[in-house]
C-alpha positions as a Markdown table, in Angstrom:
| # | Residue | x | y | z |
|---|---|---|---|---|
| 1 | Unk | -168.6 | 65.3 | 121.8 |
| 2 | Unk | -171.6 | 63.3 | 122.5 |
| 3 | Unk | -175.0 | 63.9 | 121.2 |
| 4 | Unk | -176.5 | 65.4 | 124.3 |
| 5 | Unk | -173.4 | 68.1 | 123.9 |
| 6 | Unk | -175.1 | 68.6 | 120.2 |
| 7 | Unk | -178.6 | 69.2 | 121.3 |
| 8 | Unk | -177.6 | 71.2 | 124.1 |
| 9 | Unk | -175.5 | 73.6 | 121.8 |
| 10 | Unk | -178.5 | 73.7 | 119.4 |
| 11 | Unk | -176.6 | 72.2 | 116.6 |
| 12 | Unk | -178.3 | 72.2 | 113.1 |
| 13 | Unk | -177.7 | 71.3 | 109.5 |
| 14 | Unk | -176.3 | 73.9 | 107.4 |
| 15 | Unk | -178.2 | 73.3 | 104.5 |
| 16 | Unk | -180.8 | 75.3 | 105.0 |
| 17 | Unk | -184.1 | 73.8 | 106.7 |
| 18 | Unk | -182.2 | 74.1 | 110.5 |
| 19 | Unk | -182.7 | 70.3 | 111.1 |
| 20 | Unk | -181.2 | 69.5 | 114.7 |
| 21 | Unk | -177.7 | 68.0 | 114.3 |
| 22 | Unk | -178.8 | 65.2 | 117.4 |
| 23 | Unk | -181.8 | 63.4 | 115.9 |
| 24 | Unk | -179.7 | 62.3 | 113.1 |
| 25 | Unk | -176.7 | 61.1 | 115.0 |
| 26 | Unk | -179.3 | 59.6 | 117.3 |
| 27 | Unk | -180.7 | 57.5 | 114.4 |
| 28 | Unk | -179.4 | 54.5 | 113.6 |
| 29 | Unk | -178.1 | 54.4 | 109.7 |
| 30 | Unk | -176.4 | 52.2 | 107.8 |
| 31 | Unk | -174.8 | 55.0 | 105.3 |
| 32 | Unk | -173.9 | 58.2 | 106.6 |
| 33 | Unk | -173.6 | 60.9 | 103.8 |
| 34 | Unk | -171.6 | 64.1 | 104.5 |
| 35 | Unk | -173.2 | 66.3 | 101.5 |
| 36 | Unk | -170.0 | 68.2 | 100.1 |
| 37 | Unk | -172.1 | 69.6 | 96.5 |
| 38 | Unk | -172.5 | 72.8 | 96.6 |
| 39 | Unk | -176.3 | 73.2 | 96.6 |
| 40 | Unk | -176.0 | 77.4 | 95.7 |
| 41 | Unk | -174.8 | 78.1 | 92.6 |
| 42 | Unk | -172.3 | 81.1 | 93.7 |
| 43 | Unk | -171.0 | 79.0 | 96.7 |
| 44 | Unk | -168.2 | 77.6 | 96.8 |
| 45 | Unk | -168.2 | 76.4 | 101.1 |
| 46 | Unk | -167.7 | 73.0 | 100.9 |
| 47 | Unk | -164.8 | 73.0 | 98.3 |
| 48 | Unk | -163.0 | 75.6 | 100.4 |
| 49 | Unk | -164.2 | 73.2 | 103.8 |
| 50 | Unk | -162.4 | 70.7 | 102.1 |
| 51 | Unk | -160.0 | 71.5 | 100.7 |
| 52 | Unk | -158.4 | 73.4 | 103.9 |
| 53 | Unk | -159.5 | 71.5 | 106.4 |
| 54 | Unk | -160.0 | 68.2 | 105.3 |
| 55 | Unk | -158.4 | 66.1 | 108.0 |
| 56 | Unk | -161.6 | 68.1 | 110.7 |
| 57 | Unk | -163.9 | 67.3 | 108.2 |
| 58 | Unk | -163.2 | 63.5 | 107.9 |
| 59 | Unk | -162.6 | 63.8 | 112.3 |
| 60 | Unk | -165.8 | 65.2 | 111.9 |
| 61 | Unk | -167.4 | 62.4 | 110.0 |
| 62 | Unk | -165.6 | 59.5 | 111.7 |
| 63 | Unk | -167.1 | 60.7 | 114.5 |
| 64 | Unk | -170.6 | 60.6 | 113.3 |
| 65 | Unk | -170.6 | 57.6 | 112.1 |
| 66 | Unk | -169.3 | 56.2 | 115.0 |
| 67 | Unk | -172.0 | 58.2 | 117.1 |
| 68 | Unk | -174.7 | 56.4 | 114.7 |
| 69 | Unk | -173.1 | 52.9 | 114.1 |
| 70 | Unk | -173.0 | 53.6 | 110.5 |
| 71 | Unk | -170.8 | 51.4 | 108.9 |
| 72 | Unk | -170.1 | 53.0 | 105.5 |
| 73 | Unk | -169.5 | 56.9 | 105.2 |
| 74 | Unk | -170.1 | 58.4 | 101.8 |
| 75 | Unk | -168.1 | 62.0 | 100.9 |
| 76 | Unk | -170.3 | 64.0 | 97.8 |
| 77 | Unk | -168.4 | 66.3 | 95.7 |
| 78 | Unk | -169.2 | 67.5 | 92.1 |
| 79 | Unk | -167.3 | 65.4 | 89.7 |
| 80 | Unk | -165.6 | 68.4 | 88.5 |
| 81 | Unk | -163.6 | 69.0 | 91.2 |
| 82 | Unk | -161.2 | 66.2 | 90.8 |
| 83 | Unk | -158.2 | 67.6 | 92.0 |
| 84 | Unk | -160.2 | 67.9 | 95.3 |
| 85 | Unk | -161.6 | 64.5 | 95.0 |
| 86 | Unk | -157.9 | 63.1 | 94.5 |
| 87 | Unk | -156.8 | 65.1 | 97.3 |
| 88 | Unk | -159.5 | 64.2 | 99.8 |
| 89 | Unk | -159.1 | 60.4 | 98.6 |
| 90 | Unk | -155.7 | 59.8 | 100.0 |
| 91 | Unk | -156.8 | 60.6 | 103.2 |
| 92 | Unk | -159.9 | 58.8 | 103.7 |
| 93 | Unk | -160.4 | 55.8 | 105.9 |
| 94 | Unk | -161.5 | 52.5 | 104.3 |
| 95 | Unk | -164.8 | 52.8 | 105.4 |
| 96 | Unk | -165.3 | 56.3 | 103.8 |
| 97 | Unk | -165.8 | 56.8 | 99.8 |
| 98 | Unk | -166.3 | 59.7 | 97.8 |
| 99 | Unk | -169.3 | 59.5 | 95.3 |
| 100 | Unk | -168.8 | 62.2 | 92.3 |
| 101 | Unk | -171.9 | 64.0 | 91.5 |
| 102 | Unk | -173.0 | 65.9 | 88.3 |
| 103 | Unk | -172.7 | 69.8 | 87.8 |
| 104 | Unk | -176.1 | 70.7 | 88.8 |
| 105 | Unk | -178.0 | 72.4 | 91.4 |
| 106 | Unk | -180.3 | 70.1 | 94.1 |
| 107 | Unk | -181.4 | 72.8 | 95.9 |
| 108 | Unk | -180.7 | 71.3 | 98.9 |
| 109 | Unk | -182.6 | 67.9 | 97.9 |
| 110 | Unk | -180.7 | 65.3 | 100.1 |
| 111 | Unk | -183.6 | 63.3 | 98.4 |
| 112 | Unk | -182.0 | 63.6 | 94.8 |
| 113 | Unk | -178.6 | 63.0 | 96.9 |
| 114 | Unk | -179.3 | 59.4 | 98.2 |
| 115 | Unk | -180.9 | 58.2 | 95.1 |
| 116 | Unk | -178.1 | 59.7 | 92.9 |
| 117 | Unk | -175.3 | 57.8 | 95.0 |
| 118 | Unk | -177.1 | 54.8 | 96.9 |
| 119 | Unk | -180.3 | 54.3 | 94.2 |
| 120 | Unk | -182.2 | 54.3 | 97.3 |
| 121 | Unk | -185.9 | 56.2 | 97.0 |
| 122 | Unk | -187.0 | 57.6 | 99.8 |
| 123 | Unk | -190.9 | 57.7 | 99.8 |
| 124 | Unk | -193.3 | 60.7 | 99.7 |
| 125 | Unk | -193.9 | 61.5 | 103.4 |
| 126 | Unk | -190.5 | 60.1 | 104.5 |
| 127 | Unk | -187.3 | 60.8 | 106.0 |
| 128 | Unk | -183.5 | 59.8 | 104.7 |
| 129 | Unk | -183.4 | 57.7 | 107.8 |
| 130 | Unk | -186.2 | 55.3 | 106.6 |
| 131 | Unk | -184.2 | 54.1 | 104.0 |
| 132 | Unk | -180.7 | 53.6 | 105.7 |
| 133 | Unk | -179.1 | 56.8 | 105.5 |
| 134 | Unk | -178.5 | 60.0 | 106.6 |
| 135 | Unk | -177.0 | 63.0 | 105.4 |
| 136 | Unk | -175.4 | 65.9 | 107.3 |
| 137 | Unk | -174.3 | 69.2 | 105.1 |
């Protein structure tokens, strides 16, 4: 899939504010962050993503990141899934590494994301991209 195929099936992120899927694998990032916290507090979607179908989800982000040229992938799971972390870390290329967040609730915040796991603070007015990263739910 390319990223005209993405705009032209109207592709958006699934956390919520419907941001369209191409501009961000038309940007240019150096981190690309596949957001696997559960940002609902009685959903449980990205665990169950993961954990069944975790060879499509890391397809899924090799391909992103090879779409944007980003040359490290982070994974984001709540620490307290470790099984799933341990699982998910033996497949994961070398590029690709899985940063453990806390037990809490962002809301969605893929601000509060990057700074938790890059310590990168994206400025009032700004976008994820404007400091080096993007992140796809």
């Amino acid at each position: 899939m390319d990223i005209q195929k993405v705009k032209d099936l109207g592709i958006v992120g699934a956390g919520g504010g419907g941001f369209p899927t191409h501009i961000k694998l038309d940007s240019q990032p150096e981190i690309f962050i596949l957001n696997g916290v559960e940002c609902e507090p009685l959903l449980h979607k990205d665990k169950e993503l993961l954990i069944h179908h975790t060879d499509l989800v890391l397809k899924g982000l090799e391909k992103a990141m090879e779409l944007t040229g980003a040359k490290q992938g982070l994974i984001c799971i709540k620490a307290k899934y470790q099984n799933l972390i341990d699982s998910v870390a033996r497949k994961m290329p070398s590029h690709v590494r899985i940063e453990p967040v806390g037990d809490f609730y962002p809301a969605g915040d893929e601000i509060t994301l990057i700074y938790l796991t890059t310590g990168r603070i994206v400025q009032p007015g700004q976008i994820p991209i404007s400091v080096g990263c993007v992140v796809q739910n």
